[in-house]
N, C-alpha and C positions, 0 to 999 in steps of 0.2 A: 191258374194264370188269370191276373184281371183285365176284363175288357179291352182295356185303354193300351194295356201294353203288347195283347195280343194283334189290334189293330196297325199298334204303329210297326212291330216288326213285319203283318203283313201287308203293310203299304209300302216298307223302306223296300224290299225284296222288287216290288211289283210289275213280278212274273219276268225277270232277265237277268243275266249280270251284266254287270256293265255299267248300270247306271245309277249316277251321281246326282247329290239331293237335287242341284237345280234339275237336272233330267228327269224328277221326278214331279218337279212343281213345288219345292216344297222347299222353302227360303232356311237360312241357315240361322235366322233368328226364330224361324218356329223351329227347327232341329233342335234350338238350344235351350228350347222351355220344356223337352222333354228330360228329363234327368232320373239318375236312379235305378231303382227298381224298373223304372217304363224301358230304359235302354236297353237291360240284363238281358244276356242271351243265355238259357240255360241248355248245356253243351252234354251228349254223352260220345264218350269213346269206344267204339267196337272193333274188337282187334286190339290186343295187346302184349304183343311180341318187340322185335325189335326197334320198330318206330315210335315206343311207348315215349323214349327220352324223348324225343322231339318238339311234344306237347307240354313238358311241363310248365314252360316259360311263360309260353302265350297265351294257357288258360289259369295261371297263376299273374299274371300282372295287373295292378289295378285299371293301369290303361285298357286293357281288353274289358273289361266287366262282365266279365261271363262267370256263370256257375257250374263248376261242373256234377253233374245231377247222379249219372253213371259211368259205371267202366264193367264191360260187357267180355267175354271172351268164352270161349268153349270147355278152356282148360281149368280147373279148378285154381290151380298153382300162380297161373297169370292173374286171374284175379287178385287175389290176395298178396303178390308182389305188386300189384299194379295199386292198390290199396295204401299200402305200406312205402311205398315209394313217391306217392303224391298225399301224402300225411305229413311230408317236410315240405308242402308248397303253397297247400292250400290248409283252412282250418273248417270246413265242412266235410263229413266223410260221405262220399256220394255211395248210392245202392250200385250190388254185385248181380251182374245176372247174365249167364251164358247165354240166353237165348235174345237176339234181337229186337225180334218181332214181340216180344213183350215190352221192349223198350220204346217202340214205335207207337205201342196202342198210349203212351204215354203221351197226353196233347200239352203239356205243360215245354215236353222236351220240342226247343226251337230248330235245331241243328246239330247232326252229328259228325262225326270223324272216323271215317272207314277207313281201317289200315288194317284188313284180311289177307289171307290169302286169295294171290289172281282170282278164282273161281268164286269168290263171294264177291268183288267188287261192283263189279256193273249191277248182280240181280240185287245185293245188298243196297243199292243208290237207287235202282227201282220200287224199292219196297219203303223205303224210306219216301222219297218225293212223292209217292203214293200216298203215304202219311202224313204229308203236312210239313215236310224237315228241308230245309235246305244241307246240302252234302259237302264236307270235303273229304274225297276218296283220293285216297294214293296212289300213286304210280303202278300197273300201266293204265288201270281204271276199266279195264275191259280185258275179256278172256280169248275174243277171235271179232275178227272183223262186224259180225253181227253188232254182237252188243254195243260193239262204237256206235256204228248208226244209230242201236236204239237210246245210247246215253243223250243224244242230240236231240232225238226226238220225245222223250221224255222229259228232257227240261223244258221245251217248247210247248208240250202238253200241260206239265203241273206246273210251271211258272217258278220254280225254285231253282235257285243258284246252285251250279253245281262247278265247286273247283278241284281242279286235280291239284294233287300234290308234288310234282316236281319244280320241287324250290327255289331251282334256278332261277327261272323265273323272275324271281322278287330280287336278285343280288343286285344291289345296287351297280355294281362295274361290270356285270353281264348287261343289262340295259344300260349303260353309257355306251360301250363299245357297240352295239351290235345299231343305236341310232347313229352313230358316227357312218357306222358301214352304210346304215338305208341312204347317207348324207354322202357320202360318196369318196370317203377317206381313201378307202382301198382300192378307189374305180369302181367297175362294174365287177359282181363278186357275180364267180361262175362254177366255183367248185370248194365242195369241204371235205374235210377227213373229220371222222368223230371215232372218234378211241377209247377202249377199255383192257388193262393189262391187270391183272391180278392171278396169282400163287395159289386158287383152292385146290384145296390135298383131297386125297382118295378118301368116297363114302360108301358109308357101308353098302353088301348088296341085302337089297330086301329082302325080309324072310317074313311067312307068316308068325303076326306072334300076337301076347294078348291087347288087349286094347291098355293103354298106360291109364293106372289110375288118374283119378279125375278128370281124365278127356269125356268128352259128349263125341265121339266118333260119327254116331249117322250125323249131328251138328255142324260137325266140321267139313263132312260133306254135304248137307246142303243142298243145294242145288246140283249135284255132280250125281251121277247113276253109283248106286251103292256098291262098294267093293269090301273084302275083307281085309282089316289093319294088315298094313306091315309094321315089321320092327323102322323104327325113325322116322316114318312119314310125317308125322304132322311138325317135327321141330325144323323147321328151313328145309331140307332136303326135299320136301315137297316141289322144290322147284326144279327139281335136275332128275324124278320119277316118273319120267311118262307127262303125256300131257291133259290129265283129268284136272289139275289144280293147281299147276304152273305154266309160264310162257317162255320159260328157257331164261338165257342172260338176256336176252334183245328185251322182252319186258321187266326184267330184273335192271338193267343200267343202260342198257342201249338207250331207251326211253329220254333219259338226262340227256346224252351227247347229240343225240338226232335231230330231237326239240330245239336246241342250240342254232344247230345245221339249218335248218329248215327256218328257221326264225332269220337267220343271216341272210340265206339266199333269198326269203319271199317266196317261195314255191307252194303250191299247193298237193297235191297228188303229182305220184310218177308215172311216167309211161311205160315204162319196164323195169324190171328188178334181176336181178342176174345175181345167184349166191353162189360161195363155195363153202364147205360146211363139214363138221365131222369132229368125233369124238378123237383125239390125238394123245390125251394121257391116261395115266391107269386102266389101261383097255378093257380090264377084268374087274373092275369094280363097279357099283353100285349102279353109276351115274349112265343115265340110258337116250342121252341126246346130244347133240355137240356139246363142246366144249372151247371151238374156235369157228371163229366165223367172217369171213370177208362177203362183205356188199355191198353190189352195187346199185343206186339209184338214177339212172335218166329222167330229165325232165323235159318239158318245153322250153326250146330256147339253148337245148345243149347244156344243158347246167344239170353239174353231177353232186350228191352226195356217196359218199364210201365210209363204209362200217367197218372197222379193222378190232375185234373184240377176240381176248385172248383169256377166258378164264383163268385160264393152269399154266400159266406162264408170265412171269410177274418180268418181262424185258420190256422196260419203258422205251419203246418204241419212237417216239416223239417226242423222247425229256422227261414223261411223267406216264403216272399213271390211269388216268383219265383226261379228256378234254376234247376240242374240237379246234382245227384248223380251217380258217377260211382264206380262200384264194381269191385277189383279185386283179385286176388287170393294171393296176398302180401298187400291189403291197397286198400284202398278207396281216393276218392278225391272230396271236394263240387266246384260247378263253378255256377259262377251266372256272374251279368252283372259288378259286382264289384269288382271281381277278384276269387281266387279260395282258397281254405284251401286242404292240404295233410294230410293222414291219414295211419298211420301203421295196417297191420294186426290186432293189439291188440285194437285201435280206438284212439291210440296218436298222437295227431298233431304233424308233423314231420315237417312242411312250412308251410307257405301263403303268398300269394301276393296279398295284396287289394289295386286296384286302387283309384288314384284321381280324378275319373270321374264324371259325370254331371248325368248317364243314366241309371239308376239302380230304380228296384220296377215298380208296377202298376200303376203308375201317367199315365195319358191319354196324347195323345201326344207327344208334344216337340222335343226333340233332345239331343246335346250332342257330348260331346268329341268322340265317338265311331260312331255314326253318320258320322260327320266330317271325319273321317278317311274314314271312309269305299265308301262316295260316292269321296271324292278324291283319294282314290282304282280303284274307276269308271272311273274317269278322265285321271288320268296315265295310265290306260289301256289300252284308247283308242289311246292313244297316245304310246303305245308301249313302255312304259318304268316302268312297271308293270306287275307282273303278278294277273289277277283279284281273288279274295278271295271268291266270292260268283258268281263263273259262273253258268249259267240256266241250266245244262246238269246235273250238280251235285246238285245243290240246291232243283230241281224237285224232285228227291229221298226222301228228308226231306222233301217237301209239301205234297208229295203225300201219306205219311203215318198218314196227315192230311185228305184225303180224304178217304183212306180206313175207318176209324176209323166214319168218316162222313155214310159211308156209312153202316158200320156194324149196326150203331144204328139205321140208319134208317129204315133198313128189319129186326134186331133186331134176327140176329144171325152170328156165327161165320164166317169168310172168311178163302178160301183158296186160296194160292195165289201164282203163279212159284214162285218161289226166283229168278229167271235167268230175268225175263222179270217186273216182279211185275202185273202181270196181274190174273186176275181169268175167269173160265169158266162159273162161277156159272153166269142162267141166270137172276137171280135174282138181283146182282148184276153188271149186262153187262147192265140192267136197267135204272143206277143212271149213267154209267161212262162218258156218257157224257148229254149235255140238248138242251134244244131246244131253238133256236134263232128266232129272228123278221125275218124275209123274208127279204133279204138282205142284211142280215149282219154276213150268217153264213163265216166264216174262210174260204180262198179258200182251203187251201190245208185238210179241215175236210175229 
């Protein structure tokens, strides 16, 4: 990388997100004498499973100007589908390489894209900003309340932009409606519901079996204390096996609707969390932590959020499959991924704005219009000519009401919790908040 270019991506960054050229002093007629190669962000991706579609767009569009350098993955098989799959988008063939940290010692590479399993996020975006990289890491971006904290404090230490990946975010008619709500459409908004219904069928139950060719198995664990393969662990089911490498549905989707919730009401941390929780279908198979989950959130001020998530049970409860309802003291308003419906105190639809998006409902995977947006959100950001939509300082708030909620069912009673800090004394829950790593790979700054 030449000087010139490696300066300006680290002055466009410098050390926050958030901020836009003027906020960096830096006029948009000198922005505009940089051109080219000096712009080029060159991109790798780690993790290449099911959010692999999501990327092709926005590191295939000339608008982005990025290159992509790598695609990194554990599995032999991912790489080489992940290879062969972005051969029809882009015409560079970027290097294959399962291990990371080889890709990190790479100083050319500006910025990556983590979309691992739970268990590699947070330590993988540590290991990266330690590098020199600015991150966009996926949804829920952290494994247990700890590594929230430390994702905050980690970008404040190394000064690189760190976006999460829940896309919402960027939808155009999720940010119209929810500035309407701060502007007072629906009154004072005191209460949401944020919802998930979907059909997943019975998985196998684990057995020991051999390691699946081409896995890197100690790899894929990582940072988690080593165990022996089971059969299906590493393809998805990893999220519904105990909790060494996944965070259930709540960091699986919850994440989406809450972030919604929380983003409407203005709230920051809750003062209490109250679950009900439990495994309710195929009792005898595989799947070894709920499966349905109601919760509740208190706040300051009397303002509730409620989680109404139903894995194995596809009864669109609220009209659809996913979404979030917000209540207010003039009218209501539904938001989902496909735009939103307004409602009058009496329940008359007053508006709606439904988009022509790609990215809507429970399908596994893919990508989409909103996708696209939001990691080229990522892109401009780093480049100072953006301000990012889904920074880790605030996005953490909305994960981490994923992990209380994680945690509530797991001790299997209510949390109390500052509002000011989002922490609890309880030490039954000081327990869960953080876990235990392989010798070697715990977080410096833990």
């Amino acid at each position: 990388m030449d000087n010139s270019r490696r300066d300006f991506i680290k002055k466009s960054a410098l050390g926050a997100a958030g901020f836009t050229i003027a906020g960096m002093g830096m006029s948009a007629k000198s922005y505009a004498s940089i051109k080219g190669a000096n712009d080029r962000l060159n991109v790798a991706i780690i993790g290449l499973g099911r959010r692999l579609g999501a990327f092709y767009e926005p590191v295939s569009l000339a608008s982005s100007n990025v290159r992509l350098v790598y695609l990194c993955d554990v599995m032999e098989n991912q790489r080489t589908r992940a290879a062969n799959a972005f051969s029809k988008h882009i015409s560079n063939k970027p290097k294959l390489e399962n291990d990371m940290r080889r890709v990190l010692k790479d100083k050319d590479v500006d910025c990556v894209i983590i979309a691992t399993p739970d268990h590699w996020q947070a330590p993988g975006t540590f290991l990266s900003v330690e590098s020199g990289k600015h991150v966009y890491v996926e949804k829920p971006g952290s494994h247990n309340p700890r590594e929230g904290e430390l994702m905050a404090d980690y970008r404040q230490k190394y000064g690189k932009i760190i976006q999460l990946g829940n896309q919402q975010r960027s939808a155009i008619e999720s940010i119209e409606i929810i500035r309407e709500i701060h502007n007072g459409v629906i009154g004072t908004p005191y209460k949401a519901v944020a919802f998930y219904s979907n059909s997943r069928g019975e998985v196998p139950v684990p057995v020991d079996a051999p390691v699946p060719a081409g896995l890197d198995w100690d790899l894929f664990q990582g940072p988690s204390p080593r165990k022996k393969y089971q059969h299906d662990t590493w393809d998805y089911n990893w999220h519904w096996y105990g909790w060494d490498f996944g965070t259930g549905e709540m960091g699986n989707n919850a994440i989406h609707e809450l972030d919604i919730a929380r983003w409407a009401l203005q709230v920051e941390h809750p003062e209490r969390v109250s679950v009900e929780a439990d495994k309710r279908h195929y009792l005898n198979d595989g799947w070894t932590m709920y499966d349905t989950m109601m919760a509740t959130y208190i706040y300051p001020g009397n303002k509730v959020i409620q989680w109404d998530g139903k894995s194995r049970n596809g009864y669109n409860t609220y009209g659809s499959d996913r979404g979030t309802v917000i209540f207010g003291t003039d009218g209501s308003a539904f938001i989902n991924r496909e735009g939103y419906k307004l409602y009058d105190r009496s329940g008359k639809l007053v508006k709606s704005r439904l988009g022509n998006g790609t990215e809507g409902g429970t399908a596994l995977g893919g990508g989409g219009d909103v996708s696209t947006t939001h990691v080229v959100n990522f892109f401009d950001g780093i480049r100072g000519k953006a301000t990012l939509n889904s920074p880790i300082e605030e996005m953490m708030k909305s994960t981490h009401l994923c992990h209380l909620a994680n945690i509530a069912s797991r001790i299997n009673k209510d949390l109390v919790i500052d509002p000011n800090t989002g922490r609890s004394a309880d030490s039954d829950v000081l327990k869960l908040w953080r876990r235990a790593y392989q010798p070697g790979w715990e977080p410096k700054m833990l």
